[in-house]
Backbone as a printed PyTorch tensor [residue, N CA C, xyz], in Angstrom:
tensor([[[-36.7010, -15.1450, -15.7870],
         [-35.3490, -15.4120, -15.3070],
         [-34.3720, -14.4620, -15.9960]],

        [[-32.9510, -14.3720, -15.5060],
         [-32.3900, -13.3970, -15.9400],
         [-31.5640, -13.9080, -17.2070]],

        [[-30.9950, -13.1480, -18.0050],
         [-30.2810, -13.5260, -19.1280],
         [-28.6630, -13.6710, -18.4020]],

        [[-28.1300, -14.3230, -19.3450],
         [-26.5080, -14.4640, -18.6320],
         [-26.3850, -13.1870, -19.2390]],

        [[-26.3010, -12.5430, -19.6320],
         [-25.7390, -11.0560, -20.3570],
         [-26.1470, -10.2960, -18.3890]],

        [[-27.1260, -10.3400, -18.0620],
         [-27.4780,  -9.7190, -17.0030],
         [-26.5650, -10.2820, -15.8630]],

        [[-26.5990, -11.1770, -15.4810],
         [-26.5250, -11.8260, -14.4650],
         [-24.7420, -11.7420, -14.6510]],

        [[-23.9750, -11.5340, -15.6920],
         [-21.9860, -11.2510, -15.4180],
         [-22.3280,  -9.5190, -15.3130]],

        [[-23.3090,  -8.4950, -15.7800],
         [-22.9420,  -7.2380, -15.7750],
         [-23.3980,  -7.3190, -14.0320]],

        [[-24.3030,  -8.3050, -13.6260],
         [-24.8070,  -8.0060, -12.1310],
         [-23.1180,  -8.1430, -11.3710]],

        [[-22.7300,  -9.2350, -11.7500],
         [-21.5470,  -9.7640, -10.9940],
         [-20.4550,  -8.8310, -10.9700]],

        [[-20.6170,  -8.5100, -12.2230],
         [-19.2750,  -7.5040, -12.5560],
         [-19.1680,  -5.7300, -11.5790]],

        [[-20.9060,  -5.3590, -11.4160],
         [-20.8040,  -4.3840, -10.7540],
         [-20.6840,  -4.7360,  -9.3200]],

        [[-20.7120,  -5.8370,  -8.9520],
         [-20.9580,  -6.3290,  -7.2320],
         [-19.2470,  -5.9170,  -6.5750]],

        [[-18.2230,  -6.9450,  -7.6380],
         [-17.1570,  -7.1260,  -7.7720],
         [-16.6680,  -5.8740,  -7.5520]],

        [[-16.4930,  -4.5920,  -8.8650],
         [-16.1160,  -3.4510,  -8.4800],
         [-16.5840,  -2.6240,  -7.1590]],

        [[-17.6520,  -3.0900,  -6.9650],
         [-18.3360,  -1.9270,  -5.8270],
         [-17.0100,  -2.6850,  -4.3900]],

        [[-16.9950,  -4.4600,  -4.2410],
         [-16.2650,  -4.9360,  -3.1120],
         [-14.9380,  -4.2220,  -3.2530]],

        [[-14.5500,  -4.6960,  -4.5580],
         [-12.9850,  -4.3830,  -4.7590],
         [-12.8080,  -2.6380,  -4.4060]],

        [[-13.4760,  -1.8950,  -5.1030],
         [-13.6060,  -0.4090,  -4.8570],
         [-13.0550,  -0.1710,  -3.0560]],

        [[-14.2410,  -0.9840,  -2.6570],
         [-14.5030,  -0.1850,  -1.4210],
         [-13.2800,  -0.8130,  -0.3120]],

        [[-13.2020,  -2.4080,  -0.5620],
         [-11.9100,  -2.2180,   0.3820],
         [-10.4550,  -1.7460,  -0.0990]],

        [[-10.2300,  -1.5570,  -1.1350],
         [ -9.2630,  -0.9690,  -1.6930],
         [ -9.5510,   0.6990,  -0.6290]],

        [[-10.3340,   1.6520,  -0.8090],
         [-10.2730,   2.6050,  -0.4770],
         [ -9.9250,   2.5500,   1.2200]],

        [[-10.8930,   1.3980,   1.6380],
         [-10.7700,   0.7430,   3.7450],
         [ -9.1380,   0.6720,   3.9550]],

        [[ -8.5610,  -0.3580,   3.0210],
         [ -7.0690,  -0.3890,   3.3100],
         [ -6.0850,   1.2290,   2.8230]],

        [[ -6.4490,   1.8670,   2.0890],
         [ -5.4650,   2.8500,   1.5770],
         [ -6.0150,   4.0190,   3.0940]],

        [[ -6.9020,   3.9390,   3.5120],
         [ -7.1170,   4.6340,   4.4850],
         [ -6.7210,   4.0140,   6.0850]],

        [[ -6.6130,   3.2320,   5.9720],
         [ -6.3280,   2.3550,   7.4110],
         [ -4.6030,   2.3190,   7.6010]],

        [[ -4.1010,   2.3190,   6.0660],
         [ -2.5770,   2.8680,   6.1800],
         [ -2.1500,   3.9230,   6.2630]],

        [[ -2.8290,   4.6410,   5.4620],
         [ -2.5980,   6.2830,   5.4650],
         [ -2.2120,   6.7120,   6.8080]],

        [[ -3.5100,   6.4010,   7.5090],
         [ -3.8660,   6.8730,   9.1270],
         [ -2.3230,   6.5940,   9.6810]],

        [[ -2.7970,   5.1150,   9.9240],
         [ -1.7250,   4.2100,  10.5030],
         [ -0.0640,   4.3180,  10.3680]],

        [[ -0.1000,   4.5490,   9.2690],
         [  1.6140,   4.4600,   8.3150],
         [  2.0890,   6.0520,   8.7750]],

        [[  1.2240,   6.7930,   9.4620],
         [  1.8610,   8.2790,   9.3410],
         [  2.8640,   8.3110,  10.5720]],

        [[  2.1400,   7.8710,  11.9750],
         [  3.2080,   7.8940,  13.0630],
         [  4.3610,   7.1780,  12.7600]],

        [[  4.7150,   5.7740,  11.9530],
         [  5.8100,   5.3640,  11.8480],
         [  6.4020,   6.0010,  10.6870]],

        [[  6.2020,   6.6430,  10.0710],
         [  6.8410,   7.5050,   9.0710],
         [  7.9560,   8.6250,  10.2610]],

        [[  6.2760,   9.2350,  10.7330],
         [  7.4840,  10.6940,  11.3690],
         [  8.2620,   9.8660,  11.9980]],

        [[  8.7280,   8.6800,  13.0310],
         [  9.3190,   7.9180,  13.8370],
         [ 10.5380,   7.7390,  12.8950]],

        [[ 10.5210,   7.2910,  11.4520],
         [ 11.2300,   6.9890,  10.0650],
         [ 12.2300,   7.7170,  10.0470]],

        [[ 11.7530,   9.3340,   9.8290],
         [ 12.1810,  10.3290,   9.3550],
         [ 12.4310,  11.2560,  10.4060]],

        [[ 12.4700,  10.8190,  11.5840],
         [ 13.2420,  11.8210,  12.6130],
         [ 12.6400,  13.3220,  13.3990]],

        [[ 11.0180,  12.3710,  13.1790],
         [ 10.0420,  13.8120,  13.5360],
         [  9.9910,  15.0090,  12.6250]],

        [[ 10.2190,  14.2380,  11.4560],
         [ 10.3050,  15.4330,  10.2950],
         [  8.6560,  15.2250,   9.5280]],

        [[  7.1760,  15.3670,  10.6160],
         [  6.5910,  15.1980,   9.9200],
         [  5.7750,  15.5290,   8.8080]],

        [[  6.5000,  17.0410,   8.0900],
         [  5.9710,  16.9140,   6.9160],
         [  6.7650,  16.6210,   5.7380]],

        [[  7.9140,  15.7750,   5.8160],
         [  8.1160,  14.7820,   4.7810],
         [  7.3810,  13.6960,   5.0130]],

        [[  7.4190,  13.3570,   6.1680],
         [  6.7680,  11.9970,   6.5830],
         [  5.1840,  11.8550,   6.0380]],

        [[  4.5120,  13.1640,   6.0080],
         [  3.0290,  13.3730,   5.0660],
         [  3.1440,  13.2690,   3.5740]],

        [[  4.2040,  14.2330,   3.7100],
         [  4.1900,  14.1060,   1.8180],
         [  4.4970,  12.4620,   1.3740]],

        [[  5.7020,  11.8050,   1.9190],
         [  6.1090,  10.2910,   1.4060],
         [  4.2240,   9.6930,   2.3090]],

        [[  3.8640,  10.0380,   3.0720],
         [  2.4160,   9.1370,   3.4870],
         [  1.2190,   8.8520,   1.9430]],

        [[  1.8730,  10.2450,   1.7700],
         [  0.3360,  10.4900,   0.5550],
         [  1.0320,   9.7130,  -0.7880]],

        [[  2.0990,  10.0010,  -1.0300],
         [  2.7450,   9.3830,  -2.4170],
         [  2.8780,   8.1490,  -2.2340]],

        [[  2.7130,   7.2230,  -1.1600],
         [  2.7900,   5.7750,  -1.0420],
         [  1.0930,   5.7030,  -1.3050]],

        [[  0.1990,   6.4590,  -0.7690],
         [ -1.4960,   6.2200,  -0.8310],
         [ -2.0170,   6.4360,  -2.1890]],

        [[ -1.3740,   7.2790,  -2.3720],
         [ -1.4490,   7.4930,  -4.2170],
         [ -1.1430,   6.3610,  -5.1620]],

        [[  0.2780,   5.9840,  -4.9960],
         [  0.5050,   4.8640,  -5.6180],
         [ -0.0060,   3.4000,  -5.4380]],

        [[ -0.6740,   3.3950,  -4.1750],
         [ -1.5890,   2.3210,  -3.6960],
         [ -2.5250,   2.3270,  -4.2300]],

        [[ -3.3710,   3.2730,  -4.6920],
         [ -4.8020,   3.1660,  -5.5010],
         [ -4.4600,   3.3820,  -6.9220]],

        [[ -3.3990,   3.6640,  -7.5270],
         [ -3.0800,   3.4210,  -8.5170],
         [ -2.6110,   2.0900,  -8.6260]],

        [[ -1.8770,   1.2320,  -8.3010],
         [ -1.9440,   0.2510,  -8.2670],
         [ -3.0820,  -1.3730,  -8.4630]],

        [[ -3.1480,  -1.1890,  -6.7740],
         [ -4.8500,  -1.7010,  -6.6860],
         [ -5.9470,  -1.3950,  -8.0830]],

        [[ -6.4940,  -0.2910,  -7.5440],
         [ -7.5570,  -0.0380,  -9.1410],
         [ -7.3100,   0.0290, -10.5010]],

        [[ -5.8140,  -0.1790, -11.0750],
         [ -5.5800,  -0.8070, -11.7950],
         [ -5.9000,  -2.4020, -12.2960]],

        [[ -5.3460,  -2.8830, -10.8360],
         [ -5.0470,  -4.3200, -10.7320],
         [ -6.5640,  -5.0700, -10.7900]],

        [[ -7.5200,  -4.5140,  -9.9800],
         [ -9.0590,  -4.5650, -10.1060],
         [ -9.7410,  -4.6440, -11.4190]],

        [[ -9.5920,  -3.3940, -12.1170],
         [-10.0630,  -3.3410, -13.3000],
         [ -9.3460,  -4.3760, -14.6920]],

        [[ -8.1690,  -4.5940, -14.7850],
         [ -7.6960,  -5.2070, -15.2950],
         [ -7.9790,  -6.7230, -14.8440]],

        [[ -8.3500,  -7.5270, -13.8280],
         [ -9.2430,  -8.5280, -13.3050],
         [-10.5070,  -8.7090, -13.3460]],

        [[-11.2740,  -7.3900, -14.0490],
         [-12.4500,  -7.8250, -13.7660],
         [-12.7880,  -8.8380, -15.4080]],

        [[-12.0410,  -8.6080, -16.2080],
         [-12.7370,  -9.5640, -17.4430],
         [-12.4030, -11.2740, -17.0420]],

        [[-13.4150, -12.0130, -17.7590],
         [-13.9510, -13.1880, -17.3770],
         [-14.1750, -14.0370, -19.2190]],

        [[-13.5460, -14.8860, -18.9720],
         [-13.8940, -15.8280, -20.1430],
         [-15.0800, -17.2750, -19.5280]],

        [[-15.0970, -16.7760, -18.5380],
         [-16.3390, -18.0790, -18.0120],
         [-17.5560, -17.6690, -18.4000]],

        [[-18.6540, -18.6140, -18.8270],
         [-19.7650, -18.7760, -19.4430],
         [-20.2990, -18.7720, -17.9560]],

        [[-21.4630, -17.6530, -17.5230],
         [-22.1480, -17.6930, -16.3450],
         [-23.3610, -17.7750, -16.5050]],

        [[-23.7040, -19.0660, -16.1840],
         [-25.6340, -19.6180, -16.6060],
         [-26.4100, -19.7540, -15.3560]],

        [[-25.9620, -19.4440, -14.2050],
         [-26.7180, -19.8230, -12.8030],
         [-26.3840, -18.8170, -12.3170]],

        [[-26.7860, -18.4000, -10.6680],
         [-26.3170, -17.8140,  -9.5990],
         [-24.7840, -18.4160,  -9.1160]],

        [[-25.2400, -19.5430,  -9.1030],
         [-24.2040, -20.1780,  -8.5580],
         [-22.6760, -20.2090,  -8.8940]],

        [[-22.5710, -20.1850, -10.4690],
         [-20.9520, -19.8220, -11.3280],
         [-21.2280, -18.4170, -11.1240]],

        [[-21.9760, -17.5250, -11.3100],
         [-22.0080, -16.2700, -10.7730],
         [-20.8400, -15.9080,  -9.4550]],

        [[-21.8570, -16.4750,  -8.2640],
         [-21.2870, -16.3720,  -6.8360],
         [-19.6990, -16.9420,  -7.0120]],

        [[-19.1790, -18.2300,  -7.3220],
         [-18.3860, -18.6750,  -7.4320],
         [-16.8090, -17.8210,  -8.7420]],

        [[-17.8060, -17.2640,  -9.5680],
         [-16.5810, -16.5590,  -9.9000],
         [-16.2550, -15.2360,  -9.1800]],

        [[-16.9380, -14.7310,  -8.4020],
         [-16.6370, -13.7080,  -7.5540],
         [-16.3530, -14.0570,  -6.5140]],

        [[-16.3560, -14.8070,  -5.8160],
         [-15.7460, -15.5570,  -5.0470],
         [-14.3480, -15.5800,  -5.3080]],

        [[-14.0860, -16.7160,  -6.6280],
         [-12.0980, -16.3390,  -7.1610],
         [-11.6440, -15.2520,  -7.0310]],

        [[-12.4240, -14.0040,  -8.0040],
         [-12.3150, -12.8390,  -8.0800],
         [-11.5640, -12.0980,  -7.1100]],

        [[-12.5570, -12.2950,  -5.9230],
         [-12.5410, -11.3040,  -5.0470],
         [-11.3980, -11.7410,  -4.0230]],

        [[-11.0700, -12.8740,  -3.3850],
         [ -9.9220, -13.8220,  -3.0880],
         [ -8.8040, -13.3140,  -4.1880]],

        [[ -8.9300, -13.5410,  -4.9090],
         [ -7.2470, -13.1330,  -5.5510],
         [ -7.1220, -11.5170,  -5.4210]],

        [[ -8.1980, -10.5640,  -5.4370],
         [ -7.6460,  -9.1850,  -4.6870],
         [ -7.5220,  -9.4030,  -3.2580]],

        [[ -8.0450,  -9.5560,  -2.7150],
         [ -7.3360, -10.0460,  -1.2480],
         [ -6.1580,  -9.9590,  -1.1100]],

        [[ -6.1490, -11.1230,  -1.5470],
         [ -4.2700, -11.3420,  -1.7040],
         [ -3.7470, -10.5080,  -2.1920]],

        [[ -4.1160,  -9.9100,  -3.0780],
         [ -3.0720,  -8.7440,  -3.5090],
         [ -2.9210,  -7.4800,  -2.5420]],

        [[ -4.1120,  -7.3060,  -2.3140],
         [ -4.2950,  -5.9070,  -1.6380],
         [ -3.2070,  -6.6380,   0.1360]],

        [[ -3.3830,  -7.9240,   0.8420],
         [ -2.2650,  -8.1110,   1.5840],
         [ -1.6790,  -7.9070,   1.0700]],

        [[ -0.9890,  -8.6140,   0.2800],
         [  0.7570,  -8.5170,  -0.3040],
         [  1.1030,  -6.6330,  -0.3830]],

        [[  0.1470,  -5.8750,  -0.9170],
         [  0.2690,  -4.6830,  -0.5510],
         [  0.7200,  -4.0910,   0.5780]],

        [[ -0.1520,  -4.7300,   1.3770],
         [  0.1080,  -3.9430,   2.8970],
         [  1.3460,  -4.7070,   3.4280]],

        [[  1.6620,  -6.0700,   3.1310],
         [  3.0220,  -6.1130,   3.7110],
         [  4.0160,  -5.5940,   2.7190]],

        [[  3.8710,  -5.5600,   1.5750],
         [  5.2000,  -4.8200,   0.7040],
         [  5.5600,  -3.7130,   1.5680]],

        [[  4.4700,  -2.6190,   1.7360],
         [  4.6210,  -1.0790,   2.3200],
         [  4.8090,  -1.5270,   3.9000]],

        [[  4.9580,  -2.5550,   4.5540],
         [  5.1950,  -2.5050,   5.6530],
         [  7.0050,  -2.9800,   5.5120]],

        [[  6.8980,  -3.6170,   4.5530],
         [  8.4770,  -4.0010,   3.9800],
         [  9.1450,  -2.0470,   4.0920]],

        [[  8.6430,  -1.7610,   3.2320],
         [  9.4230,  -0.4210,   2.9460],
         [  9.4780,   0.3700,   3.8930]],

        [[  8.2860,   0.4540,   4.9530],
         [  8.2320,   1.2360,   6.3000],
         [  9.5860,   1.0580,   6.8680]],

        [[  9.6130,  -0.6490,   7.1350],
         [ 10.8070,  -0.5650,   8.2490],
         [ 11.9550,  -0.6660,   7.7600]],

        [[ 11.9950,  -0.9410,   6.0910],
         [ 13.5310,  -0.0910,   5.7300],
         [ 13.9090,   1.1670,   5.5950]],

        [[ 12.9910,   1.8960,   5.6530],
         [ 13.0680,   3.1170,   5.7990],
         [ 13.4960,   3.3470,   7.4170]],

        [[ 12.4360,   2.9540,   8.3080],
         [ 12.6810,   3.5610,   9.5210],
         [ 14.2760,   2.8140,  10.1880]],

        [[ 14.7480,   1.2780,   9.7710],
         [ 16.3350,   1.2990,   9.8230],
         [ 17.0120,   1.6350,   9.2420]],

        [[ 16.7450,   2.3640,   8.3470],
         [ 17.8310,   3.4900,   7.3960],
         [ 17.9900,   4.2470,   8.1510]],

        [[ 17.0040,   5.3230,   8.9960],
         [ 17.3090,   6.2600,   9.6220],
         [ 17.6040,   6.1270,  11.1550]],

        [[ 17.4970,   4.8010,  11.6960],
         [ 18.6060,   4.4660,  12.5960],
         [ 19.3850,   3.7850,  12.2180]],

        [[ 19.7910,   3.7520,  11.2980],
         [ 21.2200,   3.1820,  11.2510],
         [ 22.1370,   4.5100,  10.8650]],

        [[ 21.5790,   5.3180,  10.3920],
         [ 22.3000,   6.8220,   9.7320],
         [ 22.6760,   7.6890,  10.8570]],

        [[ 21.7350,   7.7170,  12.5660],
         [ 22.3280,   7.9080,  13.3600],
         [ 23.2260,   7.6490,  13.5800]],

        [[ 23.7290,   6.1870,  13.9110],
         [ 24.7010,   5.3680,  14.2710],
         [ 26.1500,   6.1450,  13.6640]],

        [[ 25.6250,   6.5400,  12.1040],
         [ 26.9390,   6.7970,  11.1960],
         [ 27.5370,   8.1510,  11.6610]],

        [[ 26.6290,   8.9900,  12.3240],
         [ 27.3360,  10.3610,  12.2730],
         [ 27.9890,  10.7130,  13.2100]],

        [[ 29.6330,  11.9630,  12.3050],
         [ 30.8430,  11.7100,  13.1220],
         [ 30.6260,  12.4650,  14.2120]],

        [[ 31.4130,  12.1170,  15.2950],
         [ 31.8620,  12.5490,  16.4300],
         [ 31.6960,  14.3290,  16.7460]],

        [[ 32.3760,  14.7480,  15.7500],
         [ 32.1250,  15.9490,  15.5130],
         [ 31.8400,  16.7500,  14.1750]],

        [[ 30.9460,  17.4050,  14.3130],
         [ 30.2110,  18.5870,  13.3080],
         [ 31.5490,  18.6140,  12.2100]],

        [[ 31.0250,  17.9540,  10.9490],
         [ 32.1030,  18.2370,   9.8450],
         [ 33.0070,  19.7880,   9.7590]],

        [[ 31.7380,  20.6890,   9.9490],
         [ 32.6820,  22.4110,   9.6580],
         [ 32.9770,  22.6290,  11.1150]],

        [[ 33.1000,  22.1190,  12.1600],
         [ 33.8730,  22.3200,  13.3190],
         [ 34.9860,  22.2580,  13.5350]],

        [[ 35.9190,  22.7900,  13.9310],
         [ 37.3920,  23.0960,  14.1490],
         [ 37.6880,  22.0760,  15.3600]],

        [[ 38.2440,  21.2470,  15.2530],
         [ 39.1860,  20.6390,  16.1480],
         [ 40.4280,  20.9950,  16.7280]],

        [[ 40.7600,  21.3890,  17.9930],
         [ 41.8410,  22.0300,  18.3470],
         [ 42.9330,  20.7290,  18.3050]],

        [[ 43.9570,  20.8820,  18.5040],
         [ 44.6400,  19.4900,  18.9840],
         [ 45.4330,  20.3840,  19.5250]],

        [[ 46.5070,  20.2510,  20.9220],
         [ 47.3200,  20.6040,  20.9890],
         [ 48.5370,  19.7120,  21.1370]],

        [[ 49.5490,  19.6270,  21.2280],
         [ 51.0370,  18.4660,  21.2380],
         [ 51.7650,  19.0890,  22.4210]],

        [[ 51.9630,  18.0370,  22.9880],
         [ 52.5250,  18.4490,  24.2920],
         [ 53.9370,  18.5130,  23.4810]],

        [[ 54.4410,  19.3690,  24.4070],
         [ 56.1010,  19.7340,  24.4130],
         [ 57.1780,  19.0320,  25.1190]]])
């Protein structure tokens, strides 16, 4: 039978390999995804809209695989399969949730971004600031 020393390093690599891999599924499923409403954001300007794509994907796996690794320690005594399964189970459920709360935070910021830049339409004047306005005054 296995030793508990074995059986949390088994758990512990299962954990990183899940957490790893959908961490990388979601930072790629936004990336993709998040790019058309970016250029839409930013006014068909899409290579800001790439550069802010990648610095939000960046900071997403910095985040996340932070948040992972810093979760993976365990003060539970694991003597079965079963507290095994069950603490990865918690584990893996509370990244879940995080990694959502992720994707709606950045969906938060998407669409303040993209009503920033319709609402900034809205703001601009009538006419071209360095444009000359004639007026004439009747007599």
């Amino acid at each position: 039978m296995y030793s508990n020393e074995t059986t949390i390093v088994v758990s512990y690599i299962i954990y990183l390999i899940i957490s790893v891999t959908l961490t990388v599924w979601v930072a790629r499923t936004l990336h993709k995804r998040g790019a058309i409403f970016l250029v839409d954001a930013f006014h068909g300007n899409a290579e800001l809209a790439a550069s802010v794509n990648h610095l939000l994907v960046v900071g997403f796996y910095l985040i996340n695989i932070g948040f992972v690794s810093l979760a993976l320690k365990t003060s539970q005594v694991i003597t079965n399969s079963r507290a095994a399964i069950e603490m990865l189970s918690d584990k893996m459920g509370f990244i879940l949730l995080v990694l959502g709360g992720m994707h709606f935070f950045n969906l938060l910021v998407f669409s303040r971004i993209r009503k920033h830049g319709q609402n900034s339409e809205l703001r601009r004047p009538p006419v071209a600031p360095d444009a000359l306005l004639r007026v004439t005054v009747p007599r």
